[in-house]
VOBA-1610 file (N, C-alpha, C; in pm, whole numbers, padded with zeros to 5 digits, always signed):
BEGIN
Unk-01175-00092+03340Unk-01279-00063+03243Unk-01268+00081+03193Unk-01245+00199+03291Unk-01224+00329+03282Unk-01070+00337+03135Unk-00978+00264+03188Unk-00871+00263+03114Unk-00870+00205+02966Unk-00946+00106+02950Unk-00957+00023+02827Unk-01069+00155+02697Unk-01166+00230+02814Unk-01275+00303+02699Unk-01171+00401+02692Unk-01113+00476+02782Unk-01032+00582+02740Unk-00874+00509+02705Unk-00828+00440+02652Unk-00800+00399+02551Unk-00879+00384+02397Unk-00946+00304+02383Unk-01043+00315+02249Unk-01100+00449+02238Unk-01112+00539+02315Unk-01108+00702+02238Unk-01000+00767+02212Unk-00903+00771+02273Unk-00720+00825+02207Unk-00697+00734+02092Unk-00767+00636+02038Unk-00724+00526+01943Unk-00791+00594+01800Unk-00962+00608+01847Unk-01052+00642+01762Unk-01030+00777+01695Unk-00974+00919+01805Unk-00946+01015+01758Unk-00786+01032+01704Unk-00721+00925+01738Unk-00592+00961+01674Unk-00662+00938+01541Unk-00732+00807+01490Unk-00730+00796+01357Unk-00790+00857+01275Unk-00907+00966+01367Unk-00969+01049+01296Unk-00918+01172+01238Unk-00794+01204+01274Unk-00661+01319+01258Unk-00663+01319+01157Unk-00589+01402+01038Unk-00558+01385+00871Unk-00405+01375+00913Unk-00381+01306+00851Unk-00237+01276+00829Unk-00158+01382+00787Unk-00004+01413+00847Unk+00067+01509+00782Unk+00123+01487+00667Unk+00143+01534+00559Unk+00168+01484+00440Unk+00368+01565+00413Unk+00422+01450+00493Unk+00593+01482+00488Unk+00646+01449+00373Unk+00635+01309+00370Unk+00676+01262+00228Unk+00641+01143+00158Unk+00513+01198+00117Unk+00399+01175+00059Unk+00449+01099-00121Unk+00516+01180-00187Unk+00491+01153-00301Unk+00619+01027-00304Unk+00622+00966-00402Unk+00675+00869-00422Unk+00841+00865-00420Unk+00877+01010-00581Unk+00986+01024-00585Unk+01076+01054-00444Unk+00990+01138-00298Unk+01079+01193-00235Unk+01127+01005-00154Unk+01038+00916-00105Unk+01051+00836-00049Unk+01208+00758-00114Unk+01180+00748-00272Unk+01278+00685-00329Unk+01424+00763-00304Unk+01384+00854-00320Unk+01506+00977-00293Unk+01578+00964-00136Unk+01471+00963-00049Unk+01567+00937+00102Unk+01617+00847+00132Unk+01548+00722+00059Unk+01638+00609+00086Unk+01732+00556+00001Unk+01760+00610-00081Unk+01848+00584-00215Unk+02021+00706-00050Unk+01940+00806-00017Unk+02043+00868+00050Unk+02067+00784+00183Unk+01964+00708+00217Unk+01978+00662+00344Unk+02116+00553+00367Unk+02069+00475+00226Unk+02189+00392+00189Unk+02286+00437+00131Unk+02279+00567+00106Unk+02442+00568+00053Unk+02525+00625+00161Unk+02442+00655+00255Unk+02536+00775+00418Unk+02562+00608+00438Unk+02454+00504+00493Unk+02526+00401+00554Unk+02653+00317+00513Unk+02662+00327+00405Unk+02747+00216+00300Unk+02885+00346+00333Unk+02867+00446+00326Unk+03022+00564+00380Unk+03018+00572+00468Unk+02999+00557+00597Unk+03043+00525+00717Unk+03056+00379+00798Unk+03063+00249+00686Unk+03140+00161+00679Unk+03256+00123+00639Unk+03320+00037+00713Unk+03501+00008+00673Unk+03484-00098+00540Unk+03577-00073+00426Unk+03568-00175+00325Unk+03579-00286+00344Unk+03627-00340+00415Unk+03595-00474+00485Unk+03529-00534+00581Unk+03436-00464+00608Unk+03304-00483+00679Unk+03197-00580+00644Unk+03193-00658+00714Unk+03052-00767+00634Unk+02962-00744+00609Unk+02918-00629+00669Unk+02789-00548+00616Unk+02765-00503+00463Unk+02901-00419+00476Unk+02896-00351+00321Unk+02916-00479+00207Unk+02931-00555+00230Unk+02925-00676+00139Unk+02865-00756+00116Unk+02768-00764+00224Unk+02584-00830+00223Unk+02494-00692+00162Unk+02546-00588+00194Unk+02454-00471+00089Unk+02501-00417+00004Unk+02585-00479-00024Unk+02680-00434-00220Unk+02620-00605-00260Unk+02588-00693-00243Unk+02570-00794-00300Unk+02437-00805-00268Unk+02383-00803-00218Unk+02211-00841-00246Unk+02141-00775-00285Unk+01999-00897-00359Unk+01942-00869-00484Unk+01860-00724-00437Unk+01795-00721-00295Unk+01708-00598-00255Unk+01747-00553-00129Unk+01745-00432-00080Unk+01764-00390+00010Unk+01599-00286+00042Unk+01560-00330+00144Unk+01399-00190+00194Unk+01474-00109+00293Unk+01451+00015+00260Unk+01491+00104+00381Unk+01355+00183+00341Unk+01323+00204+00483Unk+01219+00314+00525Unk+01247+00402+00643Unk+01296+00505+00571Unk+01388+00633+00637Unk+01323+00706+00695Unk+01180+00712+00686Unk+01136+00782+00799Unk+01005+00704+00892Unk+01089+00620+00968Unk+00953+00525+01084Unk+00976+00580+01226Unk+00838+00552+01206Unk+00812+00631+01362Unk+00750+00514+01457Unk+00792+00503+01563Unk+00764+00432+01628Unk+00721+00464+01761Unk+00645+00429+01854Unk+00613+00462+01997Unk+00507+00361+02028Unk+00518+00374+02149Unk+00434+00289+02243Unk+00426+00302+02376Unk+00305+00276+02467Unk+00310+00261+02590Unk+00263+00141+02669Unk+00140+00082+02605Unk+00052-00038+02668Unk+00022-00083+02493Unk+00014-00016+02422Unk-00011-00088+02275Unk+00111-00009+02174Unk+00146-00092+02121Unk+00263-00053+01977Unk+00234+00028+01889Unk+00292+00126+01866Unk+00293+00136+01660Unk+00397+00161+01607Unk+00382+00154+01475Unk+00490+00179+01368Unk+00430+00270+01230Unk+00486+00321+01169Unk+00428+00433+01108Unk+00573+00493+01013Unk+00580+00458+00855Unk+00655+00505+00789Unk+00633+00487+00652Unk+00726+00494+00583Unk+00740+00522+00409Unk+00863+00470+00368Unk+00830+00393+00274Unk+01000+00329+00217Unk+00987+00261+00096Unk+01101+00212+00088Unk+01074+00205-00047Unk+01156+00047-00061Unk+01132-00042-00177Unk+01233-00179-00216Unk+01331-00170-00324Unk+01451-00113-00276Unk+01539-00085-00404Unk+01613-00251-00465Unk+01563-00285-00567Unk+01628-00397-00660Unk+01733-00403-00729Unk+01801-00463-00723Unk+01938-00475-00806Unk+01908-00544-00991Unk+01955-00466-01075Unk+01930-00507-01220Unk+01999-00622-01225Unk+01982-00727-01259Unk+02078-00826-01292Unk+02187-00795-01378Unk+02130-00775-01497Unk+02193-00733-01623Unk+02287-00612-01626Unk+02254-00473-01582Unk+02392-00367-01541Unk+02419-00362-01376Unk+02397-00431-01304Unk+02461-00452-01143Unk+02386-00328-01041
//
């Protein structure tokens, strides 16, 4: 019982925190992951099945900066973005 209330107060005051504002605005999100995928796609071999399921499909989400941790309950916590492929110029 001791553990469950002091849980629901580390819960209540984490969320009462203000958020750090890293990368907040839109362009930077689009920007890291536009880089995220291009470091991954160069440190693949050209004949890699990877690089050819992500040179060919229609979307790829990367969210380059998730944070994750846990001990007795989960979280996840990031920013990303859904880059689409144009049909029409590739």
């Amino acid at each position: 019982m001791r553990l469950a209330k002091a849980l629901i107060l580390a819960l209540a005051l984490a969320m009462a925190l203000p958020q750090t504002a890293s990368a907040t605005t839109a362009r930077e999100v689009v920007t890291r992951a536009e880089f995220a995928v291009e470091e991954f796609l160069h440190h693949l071999e050209p004949a890699d099945p990877m690089r050819v399921f992500v040179q060919n499909a229609f979307a790829v989400i990367v969210v380059p900066g998730m944070v994750r941790g846990g001990f007795i309950l989960g979280f996840e916590h990031g920013f990303g973005a859904m880059m689409v492929r144009d049909t029409t110029s590739g």
